[in-house]
N, C-alpha and C positions, 0 to 999 in steps of 0.2 A: 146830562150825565146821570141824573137822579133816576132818568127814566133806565138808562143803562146795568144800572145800579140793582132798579127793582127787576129789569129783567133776567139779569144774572142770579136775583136771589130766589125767583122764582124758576128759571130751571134747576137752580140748585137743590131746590124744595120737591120738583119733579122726580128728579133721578132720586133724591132718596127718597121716595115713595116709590116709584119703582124697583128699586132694590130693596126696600121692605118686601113688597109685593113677591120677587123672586125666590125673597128667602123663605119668605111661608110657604110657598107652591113645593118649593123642592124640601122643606121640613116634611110637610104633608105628602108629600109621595116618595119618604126613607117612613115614617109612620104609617103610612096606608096600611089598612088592613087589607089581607090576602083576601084575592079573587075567589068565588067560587069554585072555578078550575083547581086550585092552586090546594084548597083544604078539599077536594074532592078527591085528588091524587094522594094527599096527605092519609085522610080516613082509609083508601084503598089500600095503601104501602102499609098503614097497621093493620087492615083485616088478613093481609095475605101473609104477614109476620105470622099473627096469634092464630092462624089456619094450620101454616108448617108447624109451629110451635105444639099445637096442639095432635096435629096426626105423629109427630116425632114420638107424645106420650102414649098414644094409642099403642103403636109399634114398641117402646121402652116394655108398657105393662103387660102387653099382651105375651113377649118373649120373656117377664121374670114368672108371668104366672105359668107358662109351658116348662120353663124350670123348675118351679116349685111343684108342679105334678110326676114330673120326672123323677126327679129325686125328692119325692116324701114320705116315699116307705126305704130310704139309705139304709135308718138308724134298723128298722125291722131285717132288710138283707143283712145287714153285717150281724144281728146277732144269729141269723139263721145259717151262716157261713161252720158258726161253729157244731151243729148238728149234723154238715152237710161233710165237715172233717170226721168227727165220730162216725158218721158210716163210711166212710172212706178207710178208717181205721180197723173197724168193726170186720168190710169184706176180706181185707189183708188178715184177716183173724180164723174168720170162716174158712177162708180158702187155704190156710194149713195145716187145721184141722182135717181138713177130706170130707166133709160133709157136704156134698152136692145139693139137696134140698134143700139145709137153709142157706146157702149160698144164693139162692135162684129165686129164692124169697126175698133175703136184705136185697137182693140186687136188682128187682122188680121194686121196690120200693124205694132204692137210692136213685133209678135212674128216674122213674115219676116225681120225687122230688125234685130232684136236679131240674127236670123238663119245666117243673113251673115255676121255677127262680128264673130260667133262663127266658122263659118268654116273659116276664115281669123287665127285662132288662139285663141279667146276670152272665159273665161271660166268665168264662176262666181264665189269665194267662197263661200261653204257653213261652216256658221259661225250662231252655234244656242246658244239662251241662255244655262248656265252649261256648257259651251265647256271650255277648260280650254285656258288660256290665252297667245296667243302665237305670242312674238313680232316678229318674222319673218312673220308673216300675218296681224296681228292687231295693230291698233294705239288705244290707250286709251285715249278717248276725258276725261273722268270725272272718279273719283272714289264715288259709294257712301256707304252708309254703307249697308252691304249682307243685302235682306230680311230673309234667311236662315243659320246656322250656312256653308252647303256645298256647298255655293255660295262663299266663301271666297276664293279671288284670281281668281275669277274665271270671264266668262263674264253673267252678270246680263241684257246687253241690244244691242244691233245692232242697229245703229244710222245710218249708210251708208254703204254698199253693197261694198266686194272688189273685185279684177278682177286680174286676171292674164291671159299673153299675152304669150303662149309656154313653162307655167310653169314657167316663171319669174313674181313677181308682179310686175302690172303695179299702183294698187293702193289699200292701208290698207286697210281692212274693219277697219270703224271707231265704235267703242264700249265702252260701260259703264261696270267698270270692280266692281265687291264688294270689301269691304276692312273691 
């Protein structure tokens, strides 16, 4: 029985050394460090991140700095806007006077102005009576009451000329709207 005894203590001593044995192998391979494949894939999935990442900013700076060329002379259009009203004012002056020469004169030098605002980017809007009222272009100086019932809501007068610089406004057309 003794031999029985010892036999049974020693399979018993067996199996738990074998299930030691298992529990290290499967420790050791939930710890294993990653295959080379594994951190190859790894480094690859980060280059090809900070690749987009980085063309995303190529693309971001390359379209603020075509903005910022576009509009960097704004602030110089809009104050040249107001020289380009004085001769607008100026020809309305000449030409009730009756004076043909210097008409033909301010007017040879208002339209060469004008030409080189416009090819810098300068457009005019055109903004006529009846057009209908539209606050992304227009500032409404006054309401007054429609001559017309289909003047209502609409614009009844153009007070000052607006301007856009590359299809951005650079200033309202200022208008009398009916109400």
């Amino acid at each position: 029985m003794s031999e029985n005894k010892d036999l049974h203590e020693e399979n018993l001593n067996q199996e738990q050394e074998f299930n030691q044995d298992n529990q290290e192998e499967v420790t050791e391979n939930v710890t294993a460090e990653p295959t080379a494949e594994e951190l190859l894939a790894e480094e690859k999935d980060r280059y090809i991140r900070l690749f987009a990442e980085f063309e995303n900013y190529k693309k971001r700076t390359a379209k603020e700095k075509m903005e910022f060329f576009q509009y960097a002379n704004q602030d110089m259009m809009i104050s040249m806007l107001d020289v380009l009203d004085d001769f607008e004012r100026a020809l309305k002056e000449i030409a009730k006077t009756g004076n043909e020469a210097d008409l033909r004169g301010v007017e040879l030098i208002y339209q060469k102005f004008k030409n080189k605002l416009g090819e810098k980017g300068l457009k005019k809007m055109e903004v006529n009576p009846a057009d209908d009222f539209d606050v992304d272009f227009h500032e409404a100086v006054t309401q007054i009451p429609a001559p017309s019932p289909e003047l209502k809501g609409k614009i009844v007068d153009v007070i000052e000329t607006g301007y856009t610089l590359n299809d951005k406004v650079i200033r309202f057309a200022k208008v009398v709207t009916g109400s």
